[in-house]
C-alpha positions in Angstrom: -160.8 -43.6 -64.8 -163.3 -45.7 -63.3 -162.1 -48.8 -65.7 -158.4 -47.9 -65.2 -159.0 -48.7 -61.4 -160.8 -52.0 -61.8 -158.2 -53.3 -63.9 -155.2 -52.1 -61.7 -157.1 -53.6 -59.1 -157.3 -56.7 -60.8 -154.4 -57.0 -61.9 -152.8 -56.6 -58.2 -155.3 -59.4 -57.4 -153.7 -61.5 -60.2 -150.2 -60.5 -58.9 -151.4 -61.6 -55.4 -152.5 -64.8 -56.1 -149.3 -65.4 -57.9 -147.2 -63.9 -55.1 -149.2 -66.7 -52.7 -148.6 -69.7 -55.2 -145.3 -68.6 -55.5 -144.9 -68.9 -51.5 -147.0 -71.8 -51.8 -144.5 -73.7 -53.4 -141.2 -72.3 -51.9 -142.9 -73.9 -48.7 -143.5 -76.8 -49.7 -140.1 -77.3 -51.2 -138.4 -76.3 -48.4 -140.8 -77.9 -45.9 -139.4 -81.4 -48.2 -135.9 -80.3 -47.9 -136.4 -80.6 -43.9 -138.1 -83.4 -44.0 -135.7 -85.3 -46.1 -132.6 -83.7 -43.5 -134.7 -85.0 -40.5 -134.4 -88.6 -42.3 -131.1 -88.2 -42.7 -130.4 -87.0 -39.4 -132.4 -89.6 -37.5 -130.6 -92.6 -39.8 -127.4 -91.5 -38.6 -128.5 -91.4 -34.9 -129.6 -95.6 -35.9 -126.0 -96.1 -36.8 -124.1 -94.2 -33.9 -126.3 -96.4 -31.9 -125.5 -99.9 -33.5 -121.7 -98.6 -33.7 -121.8 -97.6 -29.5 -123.6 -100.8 -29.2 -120.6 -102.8 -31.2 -118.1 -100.6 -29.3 -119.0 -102.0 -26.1 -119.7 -105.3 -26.9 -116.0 -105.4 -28.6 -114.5 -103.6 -24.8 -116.6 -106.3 -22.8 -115.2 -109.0 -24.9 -111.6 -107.7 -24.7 -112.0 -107.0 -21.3 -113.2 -111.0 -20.5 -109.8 -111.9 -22.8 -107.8 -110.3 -20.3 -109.4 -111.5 -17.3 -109.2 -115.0 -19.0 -105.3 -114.3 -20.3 -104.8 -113.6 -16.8 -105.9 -116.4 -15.1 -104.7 -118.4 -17.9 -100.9 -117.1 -17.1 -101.5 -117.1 -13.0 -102.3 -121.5 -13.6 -99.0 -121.6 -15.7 -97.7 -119.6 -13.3 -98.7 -121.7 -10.3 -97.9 -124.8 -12.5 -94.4 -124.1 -13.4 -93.9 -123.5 -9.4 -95.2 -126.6 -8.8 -93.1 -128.1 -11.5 -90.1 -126.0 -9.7 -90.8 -127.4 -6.9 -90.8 -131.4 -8.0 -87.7 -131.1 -9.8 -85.6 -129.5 -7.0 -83.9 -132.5 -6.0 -82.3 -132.4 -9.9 -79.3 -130.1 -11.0 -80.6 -126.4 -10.8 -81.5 -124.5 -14.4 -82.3 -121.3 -14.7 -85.5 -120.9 -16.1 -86.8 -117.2 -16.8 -89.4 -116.0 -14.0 -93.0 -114.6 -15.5 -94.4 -111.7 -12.9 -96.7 -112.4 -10.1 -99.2 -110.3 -10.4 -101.4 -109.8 -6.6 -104.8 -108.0 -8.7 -106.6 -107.8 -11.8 -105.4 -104.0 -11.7 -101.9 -104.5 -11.5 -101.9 -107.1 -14.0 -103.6 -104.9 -16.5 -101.3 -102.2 -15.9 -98.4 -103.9 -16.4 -99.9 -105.3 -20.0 -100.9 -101.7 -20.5 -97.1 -100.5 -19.9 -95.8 -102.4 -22.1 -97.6 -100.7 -25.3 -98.6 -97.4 -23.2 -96.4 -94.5 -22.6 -97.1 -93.9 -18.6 -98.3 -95.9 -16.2 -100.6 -93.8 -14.6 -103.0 -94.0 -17.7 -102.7 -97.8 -18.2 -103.8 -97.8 -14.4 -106.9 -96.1 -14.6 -107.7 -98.0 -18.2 -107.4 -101.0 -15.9 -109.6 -99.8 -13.6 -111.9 -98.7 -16.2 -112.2 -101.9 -17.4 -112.8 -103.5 -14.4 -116.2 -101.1 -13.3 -117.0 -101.6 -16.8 -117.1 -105.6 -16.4 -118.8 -105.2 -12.6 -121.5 -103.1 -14.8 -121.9 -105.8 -17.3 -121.7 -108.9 -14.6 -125.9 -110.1 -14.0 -127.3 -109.2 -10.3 -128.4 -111.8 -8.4 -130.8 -111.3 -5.1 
């Protein structure tokens, strides 16, 4: 009886150990698994940064070509006026009139009509753009 308890206490000892090793490892595989998700997780978070960085950079750069397109069309503008202007003393043509645009805004929001659905939206993406390009411009004191 004596020997019978030893040995079932034994072997519940040897069961133990097992049940701890067994733990052991389930731990340390899943302890791996979370690690390895964490590396994941933290690469993407790299590459939504370098794509918001690229983002941005490509809405500056398209915001300076429209600020450049519209100055380039203002001087064509003011030169075909001027143009106007010299030849009036020859026979009249008609020669189709570009828009005169009196702000950035407007200007942008009349491009933006013409591939946007409502004006109100093209608006405040014009106005967007411009607090976006005051943000970007260097302060100087």
């Amino acid at each position: 009886m004596l020997k019978s308890k030893d040995e079932e206490i034994g072997d519940l000892q040897i069961q133990m150990q097992e049940f701890k090793r067994s733990v052991f490892d389930s731990g340390k595989v899943i302890f791996n698994k979370v690690e390895k998700a964490l590396r994941e997780n933290n690469n993407l978070v790299e590459w939504l940064k370098i794509y918001d960085r690229q983002i941005k950079e490509n809405e500056k750069e398209i915001y300076d070509l429209s600020v450049k397109l519209y100055f380039l069309e203002q001087r064509q503008q003011q030169h075909q006026n001027h143009s106007q202007q010299n030849q009036s003393h020859q026979p009249h043509q008609p020669q189709p009139q570009q828009p005169q645009y009196k702000s950035l805004a407007e200007y942008f929001a009349s491009t933006a009509t013409s591939t946007a659905t409502s004006t109100t939206s093209s608006t405040s993406t014009a106005t967007s753009l411009t607090s976006q390009h005051q943000q970007h411009q260097p302060q100087y004191h």
